[in-house]
N, C-alpha and C positions, 0 to 999 in steps of 0.2 A: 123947531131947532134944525139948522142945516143937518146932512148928513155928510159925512166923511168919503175918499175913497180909499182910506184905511179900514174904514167901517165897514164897505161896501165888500170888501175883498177877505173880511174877516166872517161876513155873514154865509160868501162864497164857499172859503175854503170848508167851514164845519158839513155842507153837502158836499163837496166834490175836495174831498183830503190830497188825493194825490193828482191833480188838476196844475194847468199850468195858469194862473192867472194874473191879467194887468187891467187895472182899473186906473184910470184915467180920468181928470178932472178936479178943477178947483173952486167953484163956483157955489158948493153947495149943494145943488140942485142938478147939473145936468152933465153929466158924467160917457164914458165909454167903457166897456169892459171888453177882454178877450177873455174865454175861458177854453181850454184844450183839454180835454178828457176821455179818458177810456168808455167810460158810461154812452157818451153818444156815438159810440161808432152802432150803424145800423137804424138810427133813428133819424128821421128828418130832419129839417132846419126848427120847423114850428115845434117838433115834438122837443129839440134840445133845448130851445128859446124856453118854453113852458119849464123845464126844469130847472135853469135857472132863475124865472121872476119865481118859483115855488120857493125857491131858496130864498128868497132876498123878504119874505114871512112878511110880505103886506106892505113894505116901507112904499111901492109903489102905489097903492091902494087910493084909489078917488082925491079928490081937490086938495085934500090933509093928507097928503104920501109926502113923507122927506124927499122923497128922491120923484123928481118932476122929469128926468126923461134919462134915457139911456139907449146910447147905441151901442148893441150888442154882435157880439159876434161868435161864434159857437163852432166848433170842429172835433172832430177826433186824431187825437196823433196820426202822425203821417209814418 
């Protein structure tokens, strides 16, 4: 079953509440996210990346992930 990027952004927002998010994509499968949040200030790129695919609770997970790729982008308020 595709997944959404209503889905996507709804899986987003229950970790990062007060996050600024755009999720991008219609295909199904292969989507863009922006996520901007408090939480990553002080943390790397790879450390903020990781909190986001934790959030998204496996839909990425091996050959059977809903969601087949995402370009992600990750920041702290400016």
């Amino acid at each position: 079953m595709p997944i959404t990027a209503h889905a996507i952004e709804t899986l987003l927002r229950d970790s990062f509440p007060d996050a600024t998010i755009n999720v991008q994509g219609d295909d199904g499968a292969h989507f863009a996210a922006e996520v901007i949040d408090e939480s990553f200030r002080g943390k790397n790129r790879v450390q903020q990346q990781r909190a986001v695919y934790a959030a998204l609770k496996g839909k990425m997970d091996g050959n059977n992930g809903e969601l087949h790729a995402l370009a992600l982008t990750t920041k702290a308020p400016e």
